[in-house]
C-alpha positions as CSV (number, residue, x, y, z in Angstrom):
1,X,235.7,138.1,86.1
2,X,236.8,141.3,87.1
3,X,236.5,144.6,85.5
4,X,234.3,142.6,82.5
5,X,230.7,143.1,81.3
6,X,227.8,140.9,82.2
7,X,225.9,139.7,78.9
8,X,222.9,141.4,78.5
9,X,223.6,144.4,80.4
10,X,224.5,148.1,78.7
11,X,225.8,150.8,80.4
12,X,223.8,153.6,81.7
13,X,224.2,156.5,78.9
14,X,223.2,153.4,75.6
15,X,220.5,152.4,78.0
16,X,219.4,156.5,78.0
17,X,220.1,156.4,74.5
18,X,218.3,153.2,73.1
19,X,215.0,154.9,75.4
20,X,215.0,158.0,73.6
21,X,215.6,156.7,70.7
22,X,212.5,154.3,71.3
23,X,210.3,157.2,72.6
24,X,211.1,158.9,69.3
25,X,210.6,156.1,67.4
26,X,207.4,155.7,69.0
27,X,206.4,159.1,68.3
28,X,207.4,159.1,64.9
29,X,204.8,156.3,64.5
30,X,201.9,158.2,66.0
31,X,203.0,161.2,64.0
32,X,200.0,162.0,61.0
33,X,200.0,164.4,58.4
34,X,197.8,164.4,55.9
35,X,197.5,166.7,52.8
36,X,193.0,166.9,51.5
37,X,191.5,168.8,49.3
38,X,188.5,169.2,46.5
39,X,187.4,171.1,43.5
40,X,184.3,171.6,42.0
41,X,183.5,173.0,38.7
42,X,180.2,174.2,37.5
43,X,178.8,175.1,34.2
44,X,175.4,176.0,33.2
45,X,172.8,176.6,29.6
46,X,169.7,178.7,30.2
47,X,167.3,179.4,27.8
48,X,166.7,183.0,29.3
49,X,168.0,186.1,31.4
50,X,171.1,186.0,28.7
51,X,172.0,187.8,25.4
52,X,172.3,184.5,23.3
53,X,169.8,181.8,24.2
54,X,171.3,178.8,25.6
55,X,174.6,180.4,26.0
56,X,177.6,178.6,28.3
57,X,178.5,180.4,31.3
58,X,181.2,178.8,33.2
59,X,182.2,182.1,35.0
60,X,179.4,183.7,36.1
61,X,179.0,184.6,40.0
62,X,175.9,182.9,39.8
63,X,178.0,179.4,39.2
64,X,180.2,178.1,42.1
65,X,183.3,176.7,41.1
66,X,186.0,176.3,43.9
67,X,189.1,174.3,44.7
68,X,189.8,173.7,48.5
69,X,193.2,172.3,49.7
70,X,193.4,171.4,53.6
71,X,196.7,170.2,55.7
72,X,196.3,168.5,58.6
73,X,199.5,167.7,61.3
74,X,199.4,166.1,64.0
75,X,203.8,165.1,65.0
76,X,202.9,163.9,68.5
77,X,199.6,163.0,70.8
78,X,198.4,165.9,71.9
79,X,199.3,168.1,69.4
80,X,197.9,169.3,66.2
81,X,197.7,172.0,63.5
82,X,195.1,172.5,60.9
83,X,195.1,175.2,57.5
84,X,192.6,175.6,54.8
85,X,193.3,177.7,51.6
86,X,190.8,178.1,48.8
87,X,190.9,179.5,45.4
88,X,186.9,180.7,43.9
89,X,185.7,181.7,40.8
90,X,183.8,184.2,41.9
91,X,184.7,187.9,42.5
92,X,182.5,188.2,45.5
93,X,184.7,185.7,47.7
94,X,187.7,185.6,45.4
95,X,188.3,189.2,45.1
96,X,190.1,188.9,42.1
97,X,189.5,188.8,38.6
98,X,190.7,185.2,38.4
99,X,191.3,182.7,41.0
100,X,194.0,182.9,43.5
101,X,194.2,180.6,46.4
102,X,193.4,182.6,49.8
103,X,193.9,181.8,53.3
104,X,190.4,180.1,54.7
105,X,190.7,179.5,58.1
106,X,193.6,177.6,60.9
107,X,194.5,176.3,64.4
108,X,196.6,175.2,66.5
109,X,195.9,172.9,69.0
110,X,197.4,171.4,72.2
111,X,195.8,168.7,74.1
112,X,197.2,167.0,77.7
113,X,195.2,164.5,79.7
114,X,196.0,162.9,82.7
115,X,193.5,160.2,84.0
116,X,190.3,162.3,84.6
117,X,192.3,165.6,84.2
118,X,193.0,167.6,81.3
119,X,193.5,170.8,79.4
120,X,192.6,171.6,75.7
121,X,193.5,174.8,73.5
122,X,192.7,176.3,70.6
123,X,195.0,179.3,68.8
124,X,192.3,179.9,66.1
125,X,191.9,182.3,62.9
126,X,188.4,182.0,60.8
127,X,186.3,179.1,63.0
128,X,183.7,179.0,65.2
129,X,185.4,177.9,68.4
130,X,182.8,179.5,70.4
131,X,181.6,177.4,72.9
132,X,178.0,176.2,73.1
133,X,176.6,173.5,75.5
134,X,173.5,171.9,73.7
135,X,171.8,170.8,76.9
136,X,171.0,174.0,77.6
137,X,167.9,175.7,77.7
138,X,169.0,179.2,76.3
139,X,172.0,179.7,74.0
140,X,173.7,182.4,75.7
141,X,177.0,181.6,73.3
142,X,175.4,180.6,70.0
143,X,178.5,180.8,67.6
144,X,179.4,183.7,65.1
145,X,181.0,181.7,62.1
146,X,184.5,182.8,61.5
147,X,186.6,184.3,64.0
148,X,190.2,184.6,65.9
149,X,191.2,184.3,69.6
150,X,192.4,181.9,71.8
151,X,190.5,179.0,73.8
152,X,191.6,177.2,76.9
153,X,189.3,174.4,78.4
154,X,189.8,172.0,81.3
155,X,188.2,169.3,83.2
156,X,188.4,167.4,85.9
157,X,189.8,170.0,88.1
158,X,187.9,170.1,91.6
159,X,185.4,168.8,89.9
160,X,185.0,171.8,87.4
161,X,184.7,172.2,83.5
162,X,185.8,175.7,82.5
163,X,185.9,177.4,78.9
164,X,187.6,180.8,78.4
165,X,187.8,182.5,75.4
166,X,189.3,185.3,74.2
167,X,188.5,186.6,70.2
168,X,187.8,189.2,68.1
169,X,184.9,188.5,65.6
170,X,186.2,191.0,63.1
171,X,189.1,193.3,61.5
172,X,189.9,196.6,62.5
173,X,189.3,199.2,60.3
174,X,188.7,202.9,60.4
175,X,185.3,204.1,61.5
176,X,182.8,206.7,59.7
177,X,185.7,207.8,57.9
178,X,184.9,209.0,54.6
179,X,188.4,210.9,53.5
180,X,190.7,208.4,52.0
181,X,193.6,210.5,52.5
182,X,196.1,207.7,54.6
183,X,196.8,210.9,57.0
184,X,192.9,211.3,58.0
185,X,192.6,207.3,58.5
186,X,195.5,206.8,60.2
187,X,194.4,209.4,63.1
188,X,190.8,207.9,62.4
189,X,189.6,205.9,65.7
190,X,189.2,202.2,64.6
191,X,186.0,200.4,64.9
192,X,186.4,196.5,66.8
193,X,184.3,193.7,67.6
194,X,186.4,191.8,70.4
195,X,184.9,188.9,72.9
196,X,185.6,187.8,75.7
197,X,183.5,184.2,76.9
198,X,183.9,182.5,80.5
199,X,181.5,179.0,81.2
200,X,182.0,177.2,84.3
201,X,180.0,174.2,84.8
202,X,180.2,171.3,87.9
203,X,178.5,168.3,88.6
204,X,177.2,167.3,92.5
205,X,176.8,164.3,94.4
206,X,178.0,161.0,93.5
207,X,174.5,160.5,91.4
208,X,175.7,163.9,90.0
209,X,171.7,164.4,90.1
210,X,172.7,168.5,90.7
211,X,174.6,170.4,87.8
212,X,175.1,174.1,87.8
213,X,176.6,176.5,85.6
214,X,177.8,179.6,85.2
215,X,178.4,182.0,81.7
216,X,179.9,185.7,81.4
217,X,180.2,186.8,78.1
218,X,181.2,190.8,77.3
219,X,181.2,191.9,73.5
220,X,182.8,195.3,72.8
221,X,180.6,196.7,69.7
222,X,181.7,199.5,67.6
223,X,183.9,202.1,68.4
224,X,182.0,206.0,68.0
225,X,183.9,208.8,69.2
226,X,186.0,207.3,71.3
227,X,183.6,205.3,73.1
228,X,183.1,201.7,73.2
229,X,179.5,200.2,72.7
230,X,179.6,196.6,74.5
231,X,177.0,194.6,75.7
232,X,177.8,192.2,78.8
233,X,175.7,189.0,79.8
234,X,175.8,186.9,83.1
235,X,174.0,183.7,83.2
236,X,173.3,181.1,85.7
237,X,171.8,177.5,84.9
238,X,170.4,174.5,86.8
239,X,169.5,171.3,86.9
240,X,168.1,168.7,89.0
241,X,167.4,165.3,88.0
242,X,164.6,163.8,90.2
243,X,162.5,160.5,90.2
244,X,163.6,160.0,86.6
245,X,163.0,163.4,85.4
246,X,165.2,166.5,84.4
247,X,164.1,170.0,86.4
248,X,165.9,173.1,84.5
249,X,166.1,176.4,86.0
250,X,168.0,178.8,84.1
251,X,168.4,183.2,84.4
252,X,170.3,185.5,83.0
253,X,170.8,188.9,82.9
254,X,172.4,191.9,80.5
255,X,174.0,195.4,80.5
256,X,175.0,197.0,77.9
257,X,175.5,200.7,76.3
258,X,173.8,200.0,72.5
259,X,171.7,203.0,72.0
260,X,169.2,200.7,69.7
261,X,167.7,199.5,72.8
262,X,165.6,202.7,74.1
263,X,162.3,202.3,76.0
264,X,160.6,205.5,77.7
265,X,160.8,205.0,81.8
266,X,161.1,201.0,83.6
267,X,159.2,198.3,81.7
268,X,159.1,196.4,84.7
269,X,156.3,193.3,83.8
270,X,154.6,191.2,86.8
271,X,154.6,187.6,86.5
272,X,151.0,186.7,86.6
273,X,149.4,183.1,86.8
274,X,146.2,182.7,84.6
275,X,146.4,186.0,84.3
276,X,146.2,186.9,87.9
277,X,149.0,189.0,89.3
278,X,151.6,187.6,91.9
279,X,153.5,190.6,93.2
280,X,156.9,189.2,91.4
281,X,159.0,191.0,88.9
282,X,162.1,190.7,87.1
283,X,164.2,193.4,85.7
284,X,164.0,195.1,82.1
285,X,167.3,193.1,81.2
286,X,166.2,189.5,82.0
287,X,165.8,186.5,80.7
288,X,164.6,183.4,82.2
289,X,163.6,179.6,81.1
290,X,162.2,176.5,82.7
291,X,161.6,173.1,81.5
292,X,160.8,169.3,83.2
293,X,161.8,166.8,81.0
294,X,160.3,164.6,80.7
295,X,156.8,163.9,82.6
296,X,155.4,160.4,81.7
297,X,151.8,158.9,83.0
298,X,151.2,155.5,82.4
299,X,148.5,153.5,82.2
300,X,148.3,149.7,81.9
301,X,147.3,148.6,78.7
302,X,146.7,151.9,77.4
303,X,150.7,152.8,77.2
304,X,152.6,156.1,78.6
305,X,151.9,159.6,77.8
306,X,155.0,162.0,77.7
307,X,155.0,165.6,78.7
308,X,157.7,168.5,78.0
309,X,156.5,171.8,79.2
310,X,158.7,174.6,79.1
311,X,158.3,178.6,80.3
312,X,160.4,181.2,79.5
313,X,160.2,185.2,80.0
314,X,162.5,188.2,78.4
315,X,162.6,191.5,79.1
316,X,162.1,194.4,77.2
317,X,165.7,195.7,77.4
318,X,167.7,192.0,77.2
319,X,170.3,192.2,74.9
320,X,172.5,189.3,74.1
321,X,174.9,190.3,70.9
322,X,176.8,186.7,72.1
323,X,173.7,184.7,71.0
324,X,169.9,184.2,71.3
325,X,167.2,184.7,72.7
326,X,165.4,188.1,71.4
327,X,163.8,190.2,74.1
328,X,160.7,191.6,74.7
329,X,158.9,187.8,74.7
330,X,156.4,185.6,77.6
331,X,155.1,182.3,76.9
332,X,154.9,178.4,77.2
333,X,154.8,175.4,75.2
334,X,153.5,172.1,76.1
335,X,155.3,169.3,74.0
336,X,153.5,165.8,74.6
337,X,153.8,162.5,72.7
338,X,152.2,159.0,73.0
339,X,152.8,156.1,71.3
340,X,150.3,153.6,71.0
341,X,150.7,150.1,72.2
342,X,151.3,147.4,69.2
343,X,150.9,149.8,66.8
344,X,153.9,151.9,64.6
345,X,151.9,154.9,65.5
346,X,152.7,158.4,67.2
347,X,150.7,161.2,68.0
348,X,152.2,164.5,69.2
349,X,151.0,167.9,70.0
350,X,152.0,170.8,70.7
351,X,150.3,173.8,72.6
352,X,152.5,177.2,71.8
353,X,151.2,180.8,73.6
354,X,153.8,184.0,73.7
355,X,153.2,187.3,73.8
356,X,155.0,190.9,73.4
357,X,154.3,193.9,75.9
358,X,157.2,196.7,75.3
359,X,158.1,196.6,71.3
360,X,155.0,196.0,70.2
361,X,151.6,194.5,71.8
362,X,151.2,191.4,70.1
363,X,150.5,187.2,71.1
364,X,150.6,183.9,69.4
365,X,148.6,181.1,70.1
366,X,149.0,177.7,68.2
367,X,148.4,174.3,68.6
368,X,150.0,171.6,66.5
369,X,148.4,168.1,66.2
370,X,150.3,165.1,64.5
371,X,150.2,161.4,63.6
372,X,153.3,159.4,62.1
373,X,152.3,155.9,60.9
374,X,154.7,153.2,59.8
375,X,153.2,150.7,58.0
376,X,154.6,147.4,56.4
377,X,156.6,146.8,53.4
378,X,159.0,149.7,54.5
379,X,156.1,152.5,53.8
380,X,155.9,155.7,56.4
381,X,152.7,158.3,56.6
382,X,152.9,161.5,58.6
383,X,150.0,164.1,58.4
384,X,149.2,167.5,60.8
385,X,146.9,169.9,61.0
386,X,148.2,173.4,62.9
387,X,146.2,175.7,64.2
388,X,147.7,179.4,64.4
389,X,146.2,182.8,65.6
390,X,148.1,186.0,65.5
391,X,146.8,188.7,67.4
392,X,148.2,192.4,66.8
393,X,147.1,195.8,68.0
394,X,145.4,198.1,65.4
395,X,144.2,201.6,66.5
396,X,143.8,200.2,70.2
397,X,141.8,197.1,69.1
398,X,143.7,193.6,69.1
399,X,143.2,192.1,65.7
400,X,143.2,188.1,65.0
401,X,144.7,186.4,62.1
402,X,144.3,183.0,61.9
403,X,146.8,180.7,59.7
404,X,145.7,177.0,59.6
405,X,148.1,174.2,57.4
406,X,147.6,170.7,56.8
407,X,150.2,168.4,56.0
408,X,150.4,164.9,54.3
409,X,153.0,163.2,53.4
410,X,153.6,159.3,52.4
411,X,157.3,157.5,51.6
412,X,158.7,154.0,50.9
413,X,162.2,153.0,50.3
414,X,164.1,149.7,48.9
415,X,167.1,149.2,47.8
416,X,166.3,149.6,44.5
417,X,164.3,153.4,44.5
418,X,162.7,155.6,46.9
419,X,159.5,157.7,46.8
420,X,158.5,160.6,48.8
421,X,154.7,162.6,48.1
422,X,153.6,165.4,50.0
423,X,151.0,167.8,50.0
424,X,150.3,171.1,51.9
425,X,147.4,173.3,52.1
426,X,149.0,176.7,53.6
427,X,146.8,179.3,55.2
428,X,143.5,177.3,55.2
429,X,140.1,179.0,53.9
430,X,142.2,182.6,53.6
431,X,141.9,184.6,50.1
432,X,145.3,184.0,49.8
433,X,145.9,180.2,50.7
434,X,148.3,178.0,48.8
435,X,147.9,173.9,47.5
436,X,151.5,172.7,47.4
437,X,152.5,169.1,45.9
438,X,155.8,167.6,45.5
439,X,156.9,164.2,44.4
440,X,160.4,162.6,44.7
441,X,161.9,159.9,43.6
442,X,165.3,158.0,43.2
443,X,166.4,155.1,41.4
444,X,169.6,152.9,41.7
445,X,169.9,152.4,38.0
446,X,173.6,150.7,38.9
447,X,176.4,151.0,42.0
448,X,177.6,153.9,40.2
449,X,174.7,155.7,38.0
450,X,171.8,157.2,40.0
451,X,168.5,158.9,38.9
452,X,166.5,161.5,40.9
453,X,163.7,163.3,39.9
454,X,161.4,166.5,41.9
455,X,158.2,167.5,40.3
456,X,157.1,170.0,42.6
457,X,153.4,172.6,42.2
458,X,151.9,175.4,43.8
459,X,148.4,176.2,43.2
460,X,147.9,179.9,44.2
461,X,144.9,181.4,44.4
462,X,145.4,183.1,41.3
463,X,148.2,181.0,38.8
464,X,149.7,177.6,38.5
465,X,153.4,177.1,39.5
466,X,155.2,174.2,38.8
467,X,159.2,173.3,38.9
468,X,160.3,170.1,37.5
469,X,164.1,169.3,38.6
470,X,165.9,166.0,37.1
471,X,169.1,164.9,38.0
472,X,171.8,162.2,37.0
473,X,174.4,161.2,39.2
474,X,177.5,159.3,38.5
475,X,180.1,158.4,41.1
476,X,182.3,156.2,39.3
477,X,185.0,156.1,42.2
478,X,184.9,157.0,46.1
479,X,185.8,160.4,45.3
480,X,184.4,161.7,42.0
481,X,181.0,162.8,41.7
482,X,179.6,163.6,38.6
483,X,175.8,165.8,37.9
484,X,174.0,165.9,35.0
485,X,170.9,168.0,35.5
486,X,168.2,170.4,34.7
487,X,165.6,172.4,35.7
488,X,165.0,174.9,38.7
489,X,167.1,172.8,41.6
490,X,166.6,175.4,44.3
491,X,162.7,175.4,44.3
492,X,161.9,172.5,47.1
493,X,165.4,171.7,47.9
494,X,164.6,171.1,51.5
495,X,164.3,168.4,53.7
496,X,160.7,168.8,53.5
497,X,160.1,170.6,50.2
498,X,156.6,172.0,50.4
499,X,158.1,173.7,53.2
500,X,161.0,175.1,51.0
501,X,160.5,179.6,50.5
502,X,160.8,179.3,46.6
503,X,157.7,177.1,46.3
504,X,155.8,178.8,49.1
505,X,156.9,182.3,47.5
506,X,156.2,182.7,43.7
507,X,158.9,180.4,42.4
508,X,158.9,178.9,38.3
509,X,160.1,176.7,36.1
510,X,163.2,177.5,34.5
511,X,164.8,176.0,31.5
512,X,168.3,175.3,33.0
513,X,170.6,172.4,32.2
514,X,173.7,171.9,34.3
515,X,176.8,170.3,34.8
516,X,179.0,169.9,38.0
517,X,182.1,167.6,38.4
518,X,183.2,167.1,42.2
519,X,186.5,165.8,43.1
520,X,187.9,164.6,46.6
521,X,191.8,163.8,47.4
């Protein structure tokens, strides 16, 4: 038929139509916005350090008592934007005498990938979007917490993975200005703290066995005068993977104009080789690091021994305001493990020698011996004994101090209750040495209703310390968390508490019983 439609068919502009419509359909699907938040609120009794004993105090600064709200959208793949206000009922991060909800942090983001291709970037304000590549030896970019800028990363291309940055860490504001007239401060030269981060990294051969990399960082400091203070790093990295093994090579060196870092003449410093000179040098500004990771030997029967030595040397004028390490520092550690065959047990140790030459004349020598045992029924042992000797110059002479610890430790865990006990003897056979003991425990009284107790000692040489910290926690729902607790809970609240400063220091009991409520939505 003439001039008719075939069934099934549409014409070209609905068939246009009914796609888009699809594609935003489609979209519309993938789309995700999501609204988050929490609040916490703290109150406290203490028996002393206020004018009534056992007085309420729900709004002192020494309480924390926030309420977070978060918006996440993402209205297509690829794209996304994040903001975080919070309101604190505290007048050192509040700023007001009551709470008031205050910008936190935000992004943008916009993300494109195309098979093994792609692009990423950050618009950022308040968030560490520095990057940092773990693998690496030294941390030439180590993060700065919360700052602005821009980030654009790719891969794929050629090969290459690239991150650029461009922030500033900081406001501006008016520098050693002390009139407050708005004429004076307005002429005033303003102080910044902008950054600007390149890292190019590439993989070779088909094994990619070589990788190398390549980071320039420049910081401009503070603004005196007129005159920019910046300090400037260029750093190159390596490695080679060979029979198994990882070979890393990494250098890098700095300039910069901070008048902190002032040394009469050239530091330069030989590299020697048990001591005995080689006719090599590196400049004052610095810093380099080796490693082979890992060396294994092993032996029928007996098992395999494993073997991390690293090196590492920093001159007396490196200066890396992006990140770490500090200057002015030679030395080596040997890290080596072995597990024993048909038994649960590892021993490690750890030889550890550096030394100072410019800032000071000082070396470290320490040697770390340790045993982990896991035995049946779910219980765990651990115990070391490390050897340290610090060796500083006095009126010409190098002095030695040596600080010896020993460590024990025991744990089991069901799913009923958990118990941890450790024990430390810190500076060993020293006037001045401390016994530390703690003791943990938890118990799953129901789903919901928990019990956990710390009894925690130090024995100094000249009083008995002791913190005893008991807790109950309820979580009746998946976001509700609810604390019922006293005593001290700062002294040993660490991973490992004899390890924690209060109880090392000089911290007490303290009669304190308090009460948080934690909400998630």
């Amino acid at each position: 038929m003439s001039g008719g439609r075939r069934p099934g068919r549409l014409p070209l502009a609905a068939a246009a139509g009914l796609a888009l419509a699809l594609l935003v359909a489609a979209d519309a699907a993938l789309a995700l916005t999501k609204i988050e938040g929490q609040y916490q609120l703290m109150m406290d009794l203490r028996k002393s350090g206020r004018v009534f004993p056992w007085d309420w105090n729900s709004n002192s600064d020494e309480n924390w008592t926030p309420a977070e709200l978060r918006i996440f959208s993402q209205p297509r793949p690829g794209i996304e934007s994040f903001v975080k206000a919070e309101a604190d009922w505290n007048s050192g991060s509040n700023n007001a005498v009551r709470p008031v909800f205050q910008f936190r942090e935000a992004h943008l983001r916009f993300r494109r990938e195309k098979g093994m291709r792609g692009t990423d970037t950050y618009v950022f304000s308040k968030q560490d979007r520095f990057p940092t590549w773990d693998q690496y030896l030294i941390r030439f970019i180590n993060g700065y917490g919360g700052g602005q800028g821009v980030r654009f990363d790719t891969w794929g291309y050629g090969g290459f993975s690239t991150w650029f940055l461009v922030g500033d860490y900081s406001d501006q504001y008016n520098s050693f200005i002390t009139d407050t007239s708005a004429v004076v401060r307005a002429n005033a030269p303003y102080r910044t703290d902008d950054i600007y981060i390149a890292r190019v990294r590439r993989d070779f051969f088909k094994d990619q066995r070589l990788r190398m990399g390549f980071t320039w960082s420049r910081r401009e400091n503070n603004q005196t005068a007129g005159a920019k203070d910046h300090n400037e790093i260029f750093g190159l990295a390596g490695r080679y993977k060979w029979l198994g093994q990882d070979f890393l090579l990494e250098y890098g060196v700095s300039q910069g104009t901070d008048p902190s870092v002032r040394f009469p003449g050239e530091l330069h410093r030989e590299i020697t080789v048990f001591r005995a000179p080689t006719g090599i040098g590196f400049p004052d500004r610095h810093v380099l690091q080796a490693e082979v990771k890992t060396l294994r030997l092993t032996v029928p029967v007996l098992g395999t021994f494993n073997c991390i030595p690293t090196y590492w040397t920093r001159g007396a004028k490196w200066q890396n305001g992006q990140g770490e390490p500090g200057r002015d520092e030679t030395g080596f550690k040997i890290h080596s493990y072995y597990l024993l065959p048909e038994r649960a047990i590892t021993y490690t140790n750890d030889l550890l020698n550096y030394s100072s030459y410019a800032t000071n004349h000082a070396r470290v020598t320490e040697n770390y011996n340790e045993l982990y045992i896991e035995f049946v029924n779910g219980f765990t042992g651990k115990t070391y004994y490390r050897q340290r000797s610090d060796y500083r110059e006095v009126m010409g002479l190098m002095v030695r101090e040596a600080h010896n610890d020993w460590f024990g430790e025991v744990q089991v865990e069901s799913k009923l209750a958990w118990l941890r006990v450790e024990a430390k003897v810190k500076d060993v056979g020293r006037p001045e040495h401390k016994q530390l003991y703690a003791v943990e425990n938890s118990v799953n009284l129901t789903n919901t209703l928990k019990v956990y107790n710390r009894f925690a000692f130090g024995n100094d040489a000249s009083i008995l310390r002791k913190a005893v910290f008991t807790q109950l926690q309820y979580r009746p729902t998946a976001n509700v968390e609810m604390y019922l607790q006293y005593g001290p809970d700062w002294i040993g609240n660490s991973p490992t508490p004899v390890d924690e400063g209060n109880l090392q220091g000089s911290g007490d009991q303290t009669d304190l019983v308090k009460f948080i409520l934690k909400g998630y939505f």
